[in-house]
VOMIRO-75222 format. One record per residue: x, y, z of N, C-alpha, C, O in turn; residue in one letter. Coordinates in pm, whole numbers, padded with zeros to 5 digits, always signed. Layout:
N
XYZXYZXYZXYZA
...
END
This chain:
167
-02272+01169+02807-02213+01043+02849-02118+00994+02741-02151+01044+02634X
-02033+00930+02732-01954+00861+02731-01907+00710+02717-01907+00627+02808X
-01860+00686+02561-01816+00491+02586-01799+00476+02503-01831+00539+02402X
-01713+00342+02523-01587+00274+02417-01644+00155+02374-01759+00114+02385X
-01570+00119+02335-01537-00003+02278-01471-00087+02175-01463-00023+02070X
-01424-00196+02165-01344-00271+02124-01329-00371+01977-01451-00359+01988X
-01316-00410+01919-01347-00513+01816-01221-00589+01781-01135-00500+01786X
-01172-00679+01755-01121-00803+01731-01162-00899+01659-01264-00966+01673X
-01050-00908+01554-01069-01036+01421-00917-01079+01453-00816-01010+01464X
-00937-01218+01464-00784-01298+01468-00792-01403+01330-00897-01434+01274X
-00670-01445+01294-00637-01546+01206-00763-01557+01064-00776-01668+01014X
-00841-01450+01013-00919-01445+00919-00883-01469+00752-00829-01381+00684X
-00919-01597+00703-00883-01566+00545-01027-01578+00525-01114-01616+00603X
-01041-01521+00355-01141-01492+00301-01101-01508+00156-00980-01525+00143X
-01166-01507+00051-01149-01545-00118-01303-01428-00200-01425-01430-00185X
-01231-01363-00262-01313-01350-00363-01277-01357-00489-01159-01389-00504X
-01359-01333-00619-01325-01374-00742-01171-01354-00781-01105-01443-00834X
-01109-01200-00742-01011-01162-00709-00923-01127-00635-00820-01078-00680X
-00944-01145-00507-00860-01137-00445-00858-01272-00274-00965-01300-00220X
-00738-01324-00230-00712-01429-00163-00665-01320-00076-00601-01225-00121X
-00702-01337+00072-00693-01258+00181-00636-01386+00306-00718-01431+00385X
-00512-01424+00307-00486-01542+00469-00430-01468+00560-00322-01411+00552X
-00521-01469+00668-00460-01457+00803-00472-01263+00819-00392-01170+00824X
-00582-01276+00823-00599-01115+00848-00611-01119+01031-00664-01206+01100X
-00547-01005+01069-00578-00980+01249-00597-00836+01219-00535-00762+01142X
-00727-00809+01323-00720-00639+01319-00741-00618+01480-00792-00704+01552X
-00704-00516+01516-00763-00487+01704-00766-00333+01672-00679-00254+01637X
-00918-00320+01703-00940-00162+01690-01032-00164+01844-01122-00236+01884X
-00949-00032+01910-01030+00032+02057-01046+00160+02029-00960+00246+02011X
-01225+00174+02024-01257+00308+01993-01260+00385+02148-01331+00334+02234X
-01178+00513+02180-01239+00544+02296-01358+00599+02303-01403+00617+02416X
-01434+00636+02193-01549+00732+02235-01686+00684+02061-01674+00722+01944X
-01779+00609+02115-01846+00547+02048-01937+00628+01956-01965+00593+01841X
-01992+00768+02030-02079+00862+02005-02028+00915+01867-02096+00911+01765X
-01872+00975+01878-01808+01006+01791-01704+00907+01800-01628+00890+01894X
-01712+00819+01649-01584+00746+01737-01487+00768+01636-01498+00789+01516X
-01347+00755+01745-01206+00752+01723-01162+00635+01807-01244+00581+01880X
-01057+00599+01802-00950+00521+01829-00880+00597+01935-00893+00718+01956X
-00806+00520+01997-00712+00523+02056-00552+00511+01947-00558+00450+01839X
-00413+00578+01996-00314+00577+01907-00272+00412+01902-00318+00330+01981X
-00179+00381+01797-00202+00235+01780-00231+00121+01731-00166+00017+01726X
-00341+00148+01691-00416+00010+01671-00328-00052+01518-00267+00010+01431X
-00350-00164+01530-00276-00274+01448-00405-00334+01356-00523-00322+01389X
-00352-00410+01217-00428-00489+01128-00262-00551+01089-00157-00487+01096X
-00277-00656+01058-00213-00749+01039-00230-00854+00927-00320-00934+00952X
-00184-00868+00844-00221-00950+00711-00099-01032+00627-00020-00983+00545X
-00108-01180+00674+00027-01299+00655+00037-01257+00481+00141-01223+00424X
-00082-01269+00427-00045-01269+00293-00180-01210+00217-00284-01262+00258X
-00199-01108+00111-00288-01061-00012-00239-01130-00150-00136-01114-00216X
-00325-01193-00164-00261-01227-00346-00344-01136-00443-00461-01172-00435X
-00335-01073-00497-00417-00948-00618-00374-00992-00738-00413-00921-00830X
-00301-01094-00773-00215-01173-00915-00124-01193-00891-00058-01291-00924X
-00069-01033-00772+00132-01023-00756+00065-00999-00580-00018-00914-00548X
+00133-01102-00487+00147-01141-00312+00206-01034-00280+00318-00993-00312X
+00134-00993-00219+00147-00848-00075+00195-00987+00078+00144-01091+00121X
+00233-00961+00088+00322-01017+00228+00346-00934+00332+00377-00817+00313X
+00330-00997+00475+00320-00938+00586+00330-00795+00550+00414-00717+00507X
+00186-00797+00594+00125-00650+00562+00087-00608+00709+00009-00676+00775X
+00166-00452+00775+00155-00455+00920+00116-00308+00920+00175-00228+00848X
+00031-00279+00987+00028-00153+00983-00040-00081+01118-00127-00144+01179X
-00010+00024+01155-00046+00063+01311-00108+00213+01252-00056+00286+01168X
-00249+00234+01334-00286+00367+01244-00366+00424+01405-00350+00335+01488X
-00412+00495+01441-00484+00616+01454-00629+00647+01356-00624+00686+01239X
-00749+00621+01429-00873+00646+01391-00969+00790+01444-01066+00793+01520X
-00881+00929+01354-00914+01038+01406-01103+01055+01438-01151+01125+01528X
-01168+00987+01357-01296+01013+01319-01365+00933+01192-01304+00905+01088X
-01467+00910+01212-01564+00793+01087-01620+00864+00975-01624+00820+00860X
-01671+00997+01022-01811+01027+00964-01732+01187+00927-01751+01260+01024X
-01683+01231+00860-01633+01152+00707-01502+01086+00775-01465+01124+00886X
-01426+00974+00695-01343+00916+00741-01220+00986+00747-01205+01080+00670X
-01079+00940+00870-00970+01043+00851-00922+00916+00936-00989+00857+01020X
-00773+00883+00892-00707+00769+00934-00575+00851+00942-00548+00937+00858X
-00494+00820+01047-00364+00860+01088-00295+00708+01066-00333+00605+01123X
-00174+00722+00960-00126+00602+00981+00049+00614+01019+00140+00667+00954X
+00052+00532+01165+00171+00547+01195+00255+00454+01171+00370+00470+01211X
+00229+00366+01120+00333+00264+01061+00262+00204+00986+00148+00171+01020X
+00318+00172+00846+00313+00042+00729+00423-00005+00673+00533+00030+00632X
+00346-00109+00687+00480-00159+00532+00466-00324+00504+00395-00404+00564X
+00547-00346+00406+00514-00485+00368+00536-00515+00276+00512-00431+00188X
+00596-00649+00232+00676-00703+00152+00569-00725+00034+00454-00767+00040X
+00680-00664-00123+00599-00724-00289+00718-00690-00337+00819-00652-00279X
+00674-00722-00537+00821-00766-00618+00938-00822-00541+01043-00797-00600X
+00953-00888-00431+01114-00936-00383+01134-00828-00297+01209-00850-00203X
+01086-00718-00305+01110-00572-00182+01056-00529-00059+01001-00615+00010X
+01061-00420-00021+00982-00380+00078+00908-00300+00083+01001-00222+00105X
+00785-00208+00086+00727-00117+00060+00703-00061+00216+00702-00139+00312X
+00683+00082+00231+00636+00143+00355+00620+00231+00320+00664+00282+00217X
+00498+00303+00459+00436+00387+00388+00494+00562+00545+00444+00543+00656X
+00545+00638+00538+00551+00778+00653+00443+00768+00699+00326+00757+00664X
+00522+00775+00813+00461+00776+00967+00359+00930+00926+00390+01011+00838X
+00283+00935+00981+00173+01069+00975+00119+01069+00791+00077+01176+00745X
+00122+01000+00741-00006+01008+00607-00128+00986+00676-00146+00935+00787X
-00213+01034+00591-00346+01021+00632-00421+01000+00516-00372+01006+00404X
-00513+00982+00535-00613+00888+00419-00761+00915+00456-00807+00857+00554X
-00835+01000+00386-00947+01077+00455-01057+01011+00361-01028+00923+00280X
-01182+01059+00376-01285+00952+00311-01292+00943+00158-01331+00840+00103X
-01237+01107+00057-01224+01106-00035-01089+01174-00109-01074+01226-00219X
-00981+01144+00022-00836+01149-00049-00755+01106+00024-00777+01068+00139X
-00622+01105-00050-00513+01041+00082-00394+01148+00031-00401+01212-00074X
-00262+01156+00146-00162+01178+00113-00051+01113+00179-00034+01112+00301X
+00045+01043+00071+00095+00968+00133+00218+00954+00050+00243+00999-00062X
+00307+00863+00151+00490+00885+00123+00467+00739+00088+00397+00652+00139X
+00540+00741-00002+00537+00562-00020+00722+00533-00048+00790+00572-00142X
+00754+00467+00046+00904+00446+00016+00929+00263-00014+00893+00172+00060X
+00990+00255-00128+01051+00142-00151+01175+00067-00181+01267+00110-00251X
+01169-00058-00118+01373-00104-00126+01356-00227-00168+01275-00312-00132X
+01453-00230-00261+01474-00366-00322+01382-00390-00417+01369-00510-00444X
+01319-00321-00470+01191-00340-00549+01281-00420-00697+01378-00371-00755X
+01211-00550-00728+01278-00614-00841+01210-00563-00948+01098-00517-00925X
+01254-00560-01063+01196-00473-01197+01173-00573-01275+01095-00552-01368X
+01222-00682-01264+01154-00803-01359+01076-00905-01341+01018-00978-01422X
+01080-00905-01193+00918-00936-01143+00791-00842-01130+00681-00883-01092X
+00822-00700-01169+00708-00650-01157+00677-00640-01344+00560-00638-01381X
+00803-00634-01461+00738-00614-01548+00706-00789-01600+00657-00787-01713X
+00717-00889-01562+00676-00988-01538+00529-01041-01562+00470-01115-01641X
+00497-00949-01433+00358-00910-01388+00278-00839-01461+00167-00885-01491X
+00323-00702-01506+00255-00611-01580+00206-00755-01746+00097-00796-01784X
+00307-00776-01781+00247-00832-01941+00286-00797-02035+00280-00881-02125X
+00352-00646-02073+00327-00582-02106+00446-00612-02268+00569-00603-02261X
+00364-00648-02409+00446-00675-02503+00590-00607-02534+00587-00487-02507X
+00669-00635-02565+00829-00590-02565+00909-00509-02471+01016-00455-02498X
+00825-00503-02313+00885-00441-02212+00963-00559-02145+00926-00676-02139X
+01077-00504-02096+01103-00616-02038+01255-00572-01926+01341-00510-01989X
+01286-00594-01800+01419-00579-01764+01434-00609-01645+01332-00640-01584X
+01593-00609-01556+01572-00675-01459+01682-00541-01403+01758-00470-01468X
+01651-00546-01256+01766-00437-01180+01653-00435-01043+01536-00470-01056X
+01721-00379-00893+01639-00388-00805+01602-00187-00762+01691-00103-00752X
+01526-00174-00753+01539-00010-00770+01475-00006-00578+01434-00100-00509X
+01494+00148-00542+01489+00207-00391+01438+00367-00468+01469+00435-00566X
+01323+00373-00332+01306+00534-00390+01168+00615-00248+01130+00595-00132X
+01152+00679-00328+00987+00721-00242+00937+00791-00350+01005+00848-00436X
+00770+00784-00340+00700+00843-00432+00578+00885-00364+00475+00822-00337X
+00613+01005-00341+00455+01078-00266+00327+01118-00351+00320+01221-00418X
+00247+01042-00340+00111+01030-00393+00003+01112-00287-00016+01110-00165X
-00057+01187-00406-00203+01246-00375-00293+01179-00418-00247+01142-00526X
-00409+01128-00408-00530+01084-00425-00602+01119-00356-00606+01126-00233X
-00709+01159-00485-00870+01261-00444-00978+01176-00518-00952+01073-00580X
-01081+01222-00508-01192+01140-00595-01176+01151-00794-01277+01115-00855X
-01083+01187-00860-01067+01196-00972-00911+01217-01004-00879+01235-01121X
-00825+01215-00916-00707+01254-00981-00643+01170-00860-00689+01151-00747X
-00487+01111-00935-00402+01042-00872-00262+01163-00910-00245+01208-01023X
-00187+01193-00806-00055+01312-00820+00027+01224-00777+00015+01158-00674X
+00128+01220-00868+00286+01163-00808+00369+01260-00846+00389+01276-00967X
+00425+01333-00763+00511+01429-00777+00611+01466-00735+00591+01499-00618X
+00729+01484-00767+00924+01479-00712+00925+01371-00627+00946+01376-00506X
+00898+01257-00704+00914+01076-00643+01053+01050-00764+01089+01106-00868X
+01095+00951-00694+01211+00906-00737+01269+00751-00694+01281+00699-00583X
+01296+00710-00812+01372+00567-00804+01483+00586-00861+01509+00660-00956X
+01572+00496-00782+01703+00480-00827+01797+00319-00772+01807+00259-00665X
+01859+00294-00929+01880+00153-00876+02005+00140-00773+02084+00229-00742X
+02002-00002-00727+02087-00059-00625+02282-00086-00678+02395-00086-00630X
+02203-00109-00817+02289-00154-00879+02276-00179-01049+02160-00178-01091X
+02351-00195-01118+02325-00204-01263+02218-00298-01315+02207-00408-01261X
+02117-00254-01443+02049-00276-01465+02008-00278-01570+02073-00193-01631X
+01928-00328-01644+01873-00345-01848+01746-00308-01815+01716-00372-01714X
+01626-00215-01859+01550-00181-01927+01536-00152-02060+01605-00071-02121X
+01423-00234-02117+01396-00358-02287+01266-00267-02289+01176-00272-02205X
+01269-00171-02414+01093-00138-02469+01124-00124-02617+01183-00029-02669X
+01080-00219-02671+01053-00228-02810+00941-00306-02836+00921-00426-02819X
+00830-00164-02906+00720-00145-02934+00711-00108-03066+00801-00029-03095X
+00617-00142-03182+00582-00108-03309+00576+00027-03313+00639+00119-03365X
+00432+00003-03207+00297+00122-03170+00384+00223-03102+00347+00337-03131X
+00474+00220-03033+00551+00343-02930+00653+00400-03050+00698+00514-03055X
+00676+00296-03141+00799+00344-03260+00721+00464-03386+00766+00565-03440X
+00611+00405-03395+00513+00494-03472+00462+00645-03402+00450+00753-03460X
+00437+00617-03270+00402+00763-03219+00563+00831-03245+00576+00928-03319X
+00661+00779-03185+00797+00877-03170+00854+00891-03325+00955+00958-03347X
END
């Protein structure tokens, strides 16, 4: 036998120590409960993430191949940080203990993210565009033949004691 079913969260915020979650929507239709998957589709929806630096309309439409171990088809993401846009290729997938995935970004501002970072005598401003395809497994993160490149002219500032002493 056979059966579905449905789940629905509308307009959800939530707070923890770290992180501010407003306006989460998710609609997931599993067709087959026994083993369940999804139907192609399904949406989560998120007005705003604050993590220190605001994730903004965060939209994403995925495909739920299977739970047990997990395997997510994601056919659309993306969503606004630093002043840019982030998205993620249609067909990544994200399995219970890895992902592979295209991450493309536009407009990304460089002095709101090193802003953010903290980071003593780094410092610069320019808007950069690129993609960076990431592997993640349970111990290793791969970024490999990813690339940024700016929009337009730009200053990158690193003057370090500690970086002057290693070189």
């Amino acid at each position: 036998s056979s059966s579905s079913g449905s789940f629905d969260i509308h307009d959800f915020s939530f707070e923890t120590d770290s992180i501010v979650t407003n306006d989460l929507n998710l609609s997931l239709q599993l067709e087959n409960l026994s083993a369940p998957r999804s139907l192609p589709h399904q949406t989560i929806s998120i007005r705003r993430i604050d993590l220190g630096a605001p994730i903004e309309n965060l939209l994403v439409h995925y495909q739920l191949k299977q739970i047990d171990p997990l395997r997510l088809n994601i056919e659309k993401a993306q969503f606004s940080f630093m002043d840019g846009m982030v998205s993620i290729a249609p067909d990544s997938i994200i399995a219970e203990n890895s992902a592979d995935l295209l991450v493309h970004v536009s407009n990304f501002d460089l002095k709101t993210l090193f802003d953010l970072m903290q980071i003593d005598g780094l410092s610069g401003n320019g808007h950069l565009d690129g993609q960076i395809p990431i592997s993640l497994s349970e111990k290793l993160i791969v970024i490999k033949d990813g690339y940024l490149t700016a929009k337009t002219p730009g200053v990158l500032h690193f003057k370090s004691e500690k970086a002057a002493q290693y070189l």
